[in-house]
N, C-alpha and C positions, 0 to 999 in steps of 0.2 A: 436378755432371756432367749433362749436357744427355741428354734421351732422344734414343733413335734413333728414334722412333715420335713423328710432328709431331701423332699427334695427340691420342695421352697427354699429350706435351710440353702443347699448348693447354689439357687437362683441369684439370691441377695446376698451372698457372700462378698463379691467383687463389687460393693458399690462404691465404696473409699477409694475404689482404683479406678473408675468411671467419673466419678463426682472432679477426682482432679483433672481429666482431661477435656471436660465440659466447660466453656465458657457460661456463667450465670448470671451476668451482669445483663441479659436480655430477658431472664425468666421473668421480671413482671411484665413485661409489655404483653398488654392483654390484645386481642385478635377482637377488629371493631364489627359490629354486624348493625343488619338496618333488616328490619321486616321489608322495604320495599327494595332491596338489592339487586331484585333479579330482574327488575324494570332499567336502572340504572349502570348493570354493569355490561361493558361494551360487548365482552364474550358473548354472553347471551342474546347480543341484538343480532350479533354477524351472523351465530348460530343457533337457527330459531328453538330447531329440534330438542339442544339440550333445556329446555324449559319444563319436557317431559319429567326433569328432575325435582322439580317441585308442583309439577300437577298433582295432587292426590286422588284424582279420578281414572288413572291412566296406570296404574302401575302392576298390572301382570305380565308376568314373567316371559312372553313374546314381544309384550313391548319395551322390556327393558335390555332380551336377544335382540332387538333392532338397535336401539339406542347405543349398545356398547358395539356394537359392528362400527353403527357411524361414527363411534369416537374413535376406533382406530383407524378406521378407513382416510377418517380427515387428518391424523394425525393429532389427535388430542389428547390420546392417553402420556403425552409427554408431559403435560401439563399437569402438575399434582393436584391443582384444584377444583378439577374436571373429576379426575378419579379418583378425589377424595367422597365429593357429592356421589359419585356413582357406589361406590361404596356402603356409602353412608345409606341408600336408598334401598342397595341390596341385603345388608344384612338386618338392618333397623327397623327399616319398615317394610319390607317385604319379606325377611326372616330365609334366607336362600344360603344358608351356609358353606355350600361346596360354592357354589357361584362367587362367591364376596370372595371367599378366601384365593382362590387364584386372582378376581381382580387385587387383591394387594397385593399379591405376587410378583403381578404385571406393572408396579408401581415402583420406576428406577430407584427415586428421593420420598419415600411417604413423609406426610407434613405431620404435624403432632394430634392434628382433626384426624387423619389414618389411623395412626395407633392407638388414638384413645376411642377410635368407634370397634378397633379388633379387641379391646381389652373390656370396653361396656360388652360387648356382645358373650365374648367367653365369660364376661365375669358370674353370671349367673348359669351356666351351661356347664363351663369344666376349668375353674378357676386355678387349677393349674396349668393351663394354656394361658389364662390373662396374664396369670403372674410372667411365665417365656415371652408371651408381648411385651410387658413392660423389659423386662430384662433387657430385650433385643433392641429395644427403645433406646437406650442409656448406653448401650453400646456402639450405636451408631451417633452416638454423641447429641441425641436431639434432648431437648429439656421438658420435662413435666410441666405442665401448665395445673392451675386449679380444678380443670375436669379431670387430669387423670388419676388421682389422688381418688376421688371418690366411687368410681368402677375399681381400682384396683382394691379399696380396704372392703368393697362390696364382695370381691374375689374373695377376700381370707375371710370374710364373716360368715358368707355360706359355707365353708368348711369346717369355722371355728378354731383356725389355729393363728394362736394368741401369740404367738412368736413372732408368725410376720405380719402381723397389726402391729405389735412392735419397733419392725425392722422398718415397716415402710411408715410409723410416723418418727423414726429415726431421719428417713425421708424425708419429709414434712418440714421437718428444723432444719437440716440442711438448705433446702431451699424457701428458707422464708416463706413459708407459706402457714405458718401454726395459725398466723392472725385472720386467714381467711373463713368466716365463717361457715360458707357452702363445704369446702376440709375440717373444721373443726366437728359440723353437727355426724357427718360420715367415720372421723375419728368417735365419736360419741357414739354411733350405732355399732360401730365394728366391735367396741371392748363390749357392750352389752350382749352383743351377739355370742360370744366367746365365753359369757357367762361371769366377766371380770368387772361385775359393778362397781368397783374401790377406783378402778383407774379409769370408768366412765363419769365417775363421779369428781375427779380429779381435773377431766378435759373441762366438765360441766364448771367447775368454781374456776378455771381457770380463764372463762374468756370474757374478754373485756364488753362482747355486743353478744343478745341470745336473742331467738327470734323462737316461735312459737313450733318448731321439729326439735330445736334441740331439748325445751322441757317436756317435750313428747317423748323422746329419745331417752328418756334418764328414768323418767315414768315408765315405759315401757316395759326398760332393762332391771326396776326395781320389782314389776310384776312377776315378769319373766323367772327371775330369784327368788317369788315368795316372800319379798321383802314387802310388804301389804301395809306396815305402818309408815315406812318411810317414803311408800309410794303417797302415800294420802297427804303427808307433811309437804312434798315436793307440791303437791297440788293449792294446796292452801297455801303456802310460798307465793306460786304464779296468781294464784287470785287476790292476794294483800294487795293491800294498798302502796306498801312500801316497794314494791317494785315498779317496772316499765308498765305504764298503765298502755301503752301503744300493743304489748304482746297478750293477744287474746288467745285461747284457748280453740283449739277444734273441735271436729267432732270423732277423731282418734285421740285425744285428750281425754276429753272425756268419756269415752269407753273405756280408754286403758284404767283412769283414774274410779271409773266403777266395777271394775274388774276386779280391782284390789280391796274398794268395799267387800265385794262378794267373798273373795279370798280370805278375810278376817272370818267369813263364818257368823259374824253378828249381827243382827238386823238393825241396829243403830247407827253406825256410820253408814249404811246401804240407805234405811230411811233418809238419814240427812242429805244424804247424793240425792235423792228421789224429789225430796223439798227443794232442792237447790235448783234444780233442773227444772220442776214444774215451775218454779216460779221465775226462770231467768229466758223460759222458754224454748226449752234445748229440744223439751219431750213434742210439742211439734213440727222439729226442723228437719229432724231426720229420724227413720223408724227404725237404724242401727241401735239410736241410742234406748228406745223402749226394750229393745231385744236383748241388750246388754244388762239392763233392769232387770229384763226376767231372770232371766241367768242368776242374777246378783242375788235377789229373792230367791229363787229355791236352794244354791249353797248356804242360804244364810239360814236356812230351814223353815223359810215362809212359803209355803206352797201356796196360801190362799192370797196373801199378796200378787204373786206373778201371774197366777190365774185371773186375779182381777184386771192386771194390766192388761193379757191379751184377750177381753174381753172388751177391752175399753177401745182395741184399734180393729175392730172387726172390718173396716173396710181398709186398713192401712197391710193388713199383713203379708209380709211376702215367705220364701222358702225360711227363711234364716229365724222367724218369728215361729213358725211350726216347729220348727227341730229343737229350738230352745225351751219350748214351753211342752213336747215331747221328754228332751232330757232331762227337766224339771221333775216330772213323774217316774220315770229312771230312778232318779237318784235318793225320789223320797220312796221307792219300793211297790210304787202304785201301777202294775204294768198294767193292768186291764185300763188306766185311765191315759197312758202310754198309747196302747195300742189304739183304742177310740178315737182320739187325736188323728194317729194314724189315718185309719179311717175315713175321717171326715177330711182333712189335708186331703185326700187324690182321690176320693170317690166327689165329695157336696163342691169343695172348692175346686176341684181341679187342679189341685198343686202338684207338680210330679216330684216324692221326694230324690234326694240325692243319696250321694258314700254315707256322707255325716249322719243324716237320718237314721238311716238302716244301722248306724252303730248305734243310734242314741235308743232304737224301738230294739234291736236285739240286745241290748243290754238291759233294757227295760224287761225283757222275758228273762233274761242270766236272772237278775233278782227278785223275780216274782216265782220260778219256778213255774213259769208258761210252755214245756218243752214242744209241742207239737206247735202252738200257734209260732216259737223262735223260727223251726224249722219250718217251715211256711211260708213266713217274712224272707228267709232268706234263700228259698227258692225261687221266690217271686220278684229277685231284685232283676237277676238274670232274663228269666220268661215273661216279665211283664214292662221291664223298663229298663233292660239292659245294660244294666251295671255288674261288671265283672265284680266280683269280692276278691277283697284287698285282705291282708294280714292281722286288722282291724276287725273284718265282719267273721274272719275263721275265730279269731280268739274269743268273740261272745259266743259262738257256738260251741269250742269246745267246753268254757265256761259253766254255759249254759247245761251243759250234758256229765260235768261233771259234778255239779251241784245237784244235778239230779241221781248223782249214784250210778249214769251209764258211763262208767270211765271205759270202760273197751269202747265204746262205740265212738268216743271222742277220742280214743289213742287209735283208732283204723281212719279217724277222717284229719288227724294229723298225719299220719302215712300219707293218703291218697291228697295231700294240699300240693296244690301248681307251683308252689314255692316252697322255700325254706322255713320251718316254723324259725320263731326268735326265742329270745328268750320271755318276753309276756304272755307267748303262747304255751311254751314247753310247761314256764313258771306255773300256769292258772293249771295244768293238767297233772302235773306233780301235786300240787296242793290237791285236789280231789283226791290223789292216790292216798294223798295223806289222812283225810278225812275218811274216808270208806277202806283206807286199811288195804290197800291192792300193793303188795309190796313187789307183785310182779313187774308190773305194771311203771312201779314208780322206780325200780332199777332202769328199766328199758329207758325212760324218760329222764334219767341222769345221764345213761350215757349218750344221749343226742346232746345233753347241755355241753357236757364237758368237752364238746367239738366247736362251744361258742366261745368269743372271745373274754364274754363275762357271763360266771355266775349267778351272782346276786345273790339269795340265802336260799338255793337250792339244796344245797349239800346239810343243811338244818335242817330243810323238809323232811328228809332220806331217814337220816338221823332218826328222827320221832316215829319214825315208818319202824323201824328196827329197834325202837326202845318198847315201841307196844306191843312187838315179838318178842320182847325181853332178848333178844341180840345184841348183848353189849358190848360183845366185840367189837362186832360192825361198830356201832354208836360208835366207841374209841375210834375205828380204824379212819369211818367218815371224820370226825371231828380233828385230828390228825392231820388230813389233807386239807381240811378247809383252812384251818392255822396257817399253810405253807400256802396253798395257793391262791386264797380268799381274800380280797381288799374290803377293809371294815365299809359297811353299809350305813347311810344315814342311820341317825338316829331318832325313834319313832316320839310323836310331839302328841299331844291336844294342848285342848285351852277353853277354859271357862271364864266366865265376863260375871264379875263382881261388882256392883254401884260403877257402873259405866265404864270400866274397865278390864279392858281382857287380858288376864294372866297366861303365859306358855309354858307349859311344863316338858321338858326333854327327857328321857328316859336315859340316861348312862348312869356309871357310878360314881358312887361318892361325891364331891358337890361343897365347896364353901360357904355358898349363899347362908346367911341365919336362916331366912325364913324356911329354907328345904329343910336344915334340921329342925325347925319348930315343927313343920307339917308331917315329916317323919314320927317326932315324937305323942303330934295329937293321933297320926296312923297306928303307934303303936296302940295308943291307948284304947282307942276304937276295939282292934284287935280283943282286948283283954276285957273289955266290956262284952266284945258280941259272945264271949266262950262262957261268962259267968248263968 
């Protein structure tokens, strides 16, 4: 499979022509470590100074301008094991990026601990940079070990391009390494990352040892996709009996795995998470896991359930238990019982809310149709607690203002935003055009979309904007471009739970299933009954 990224693509091109001039018959030999090393090895007795290397007490940034003087003063930086540690101290845990990267510069032979602390460091920063570290790695003919492998598929995950997770577990088999678990559960995270559960689910049945990341890892990635029944199936799996009774579950197991209760929407498998948990003890181990509950409860549309939970940890709650049991009122329409929450979180308790917050209480105004208290909230993030608004807190606002029929007033505060609206911003401001009829309004607001890379079904909106001016020209002309330029959009679902069973219905056309035409034909019938 070809990357979408030309210039990863170009990175990994020449690895067939690298792989052969590499000797491999030394890539297993693993590099031995001892927690008491630096007692025992003779460098450090001769040279007391570099011990400053693993003080964790000592490590700012003038003592580490000392420490690398003395190592070239003494002549040390010849030594790659000296400035690998140095290295290793500067970027890792001192986080000093211009600093680290000339010392590897100043490194004649970097050893494989070099390149794979230059490629963890880029991998989450600018992971087209790890990927040119490794690159440059295999050109100087040095060999991948089992840590590099997993900063580098960390590289392609935070970008999500599924090509060179591809390329580099082409990697992987080449040098024997697929059986390594600590590489297998990272191949696991990277295809879920990318959104390709079929080939997460493939590393997942394929390895002979699992230990309790990689059925985190596959749960996760099942989440992540909305796949909410197979997420629950993966879970009861690791909890049978018929598996490794040695691999227990965490407590990101089970978050993820009540995430996906909630994500069903039903309060039945959420209940049964809830039983399971109170009785195996989870709900006192950790206060993520009640947080994840509430959560679970109010998608599931139990408001008085998750209420009752964060009533039950009055003295356990921290930020993350407010903003949850906030978003719960959010999302069941309740904003005045939203904003109270509010209230009491940074006035009685003293919790200072965060970003998340002020989305979950400004969205809680978007649908309650609270417009002065929104605009309030989110003056007050800035003047009272210092949080800039992100991309997130403009969009409840504009939301918020066009649900209230002030679309000028939300098309002038998309004008004046310190960044670029997106497309969920332009989106929610178009749909007000559309609702209240502002065809001025909602031209202007097309044409900022059509300068983004994706539409989405803006150009529908437009449409219905100009079918309720009876302008069917326009209507043909918009529907015309959207055919040519538009990529078809999911398709819109629910689902109702019949005797313990939740059915999903998909809205496209046409349909083999029997049961769609039986429910079709009782729909008709319906029809012909309500006209009589």
């Amino acid at each position: 499979m070809q990357s979408k990224n030309p210039f990863l693509q170009r990175r990994f091109i020449n690895f067939n022509h690298l792989c052969r001039t590499i000797n491999f018959s030394s890539q297993t030999k693993s590099s031995s470590s001892s927690s008491t090393w630096v007692h025992h090895n003779q460098l450090f007795q001769r040279h007391t100074r570099l011990q400053l290397l693993e003080e964790t007490c000592r490590r700012s940034f003038n003592h580490i301008k000392h420490l690398l003087s003395y190592v070239f003063v003494s002549g040390l930086h010849r030594n790659p094991f000296v400035m690998s540690r140095l290295l290793y101290l500067t970027l890792i845990q001192s986080e000093i990026p211009e600093f680290g990267i000339r010392i590897f510069d100043q490194i004649e032979k970097p050893n494989t601990f070099s390149w794979n602390t230059m490629i963890r460091f880029f991998s989450t920063r600018d992971p087209i940079i790890a990927s040119d570290y490794y690159m440059k790695m295999l050109s100087r003919e040095m060999v991948p070990d089992k840590y590099t492998f997993p900063f580098l598929l960390q590289a392609c995950g935070t970008i999500s391009d599924m090509g060179s997770v591809k390329q580099v577990h082409c990697h992987v088999l080449k040098l024997h390494l697929a059986d390594n678990l600590f590489v297998q559960n990272s191949l696991l995270t990277a295809y879920a990352a990318c959104n390709f559960v079929a080939d997460a689910r493939q590393v997942f049945d394929e390895m002979s040892d699992r230990d309790v990341v990689s059925w985190t890892s596959l749960i996760s990635g099942l989440v992540s996709q909305c796949n909410y029944t197979k997420a629950i199936r993966i879970f009861k799996k690791l909890m049978a009996d018929e598996y490794d009774s040695r691999v227990k579950p965490n407590v990101v197991t089970i978050i993820s795995a009540t995430s996906a209760c909630g994500g069903l929407g039903s309060m039945d498998p959420t209940k049964c998470m809830h039983a399971f948990l109170e009785k195996s003890g989870w709900i006192e181990l950790d206060i993520s896991i009640t947080n994840s509950l509430i959560d679970a409860y109010s998608k599931s549309g139990d408001l008085s359930h998750a209420r009752k939970l964060f009533d039950d940890i009055q003295d356990k709650r921290d930020l993350y238990t407010w903003t949850s049991i906030i978003s719960a009122y959010a999302m069941h329409g309740q904003g005045h019982g939203a904003l109270n929450m509010l209230s009491q979180m940074a006035q009685i308790y003293k919790i200072a809310p965060d970003a998340i917050t002020f989305v979950a209480a400004l969205s809680a105004c978007a649908h309650s149709g609270l417009v002065e208290e929104g605009l309030s909230i989110f003056e007050s993030m800035t003047e009272n607690y210092g949080i800039a608004p992100d991309l997130r807190h403009y969009g409840c606002i504009v939301d918020l203002l066009g649900r209230a029929g002030l679309v000028e007033r939300a098309y002038n505060i998309v004008e004046n935003m310190p960044m670029e609206p997106n497309l969920a911003v332009l989106g929610s401001l178009l749909s007000s055009c559309t609702v209240h009829n502002e065809l001025d309004f909602g031209e202007c607001v097309l044409r900022k979309i059509e300068f983004l890379n994706e539409r989405g079904g803006a150009s529908v909106l437009l449409s219905n904007i100009y079918a309720n001016e009876n302008r069917w020209s326009d209507v043909v002309r918009v529907r015309k471009e959207m055919r040519g330029a538009m990529k078809g959009k999911p398709p819109g679902r629910s689902w109702i739970q019949i005797k313990d069973r939740i059915h999903e219905f998909v809205a496209r056309n046409g349909g083999s299933n029997t049961q769609v035409l039986e429910l079709h034909v009782v729909l008709e019938g319906l029809e012909k009954i309500s006209r009589l």
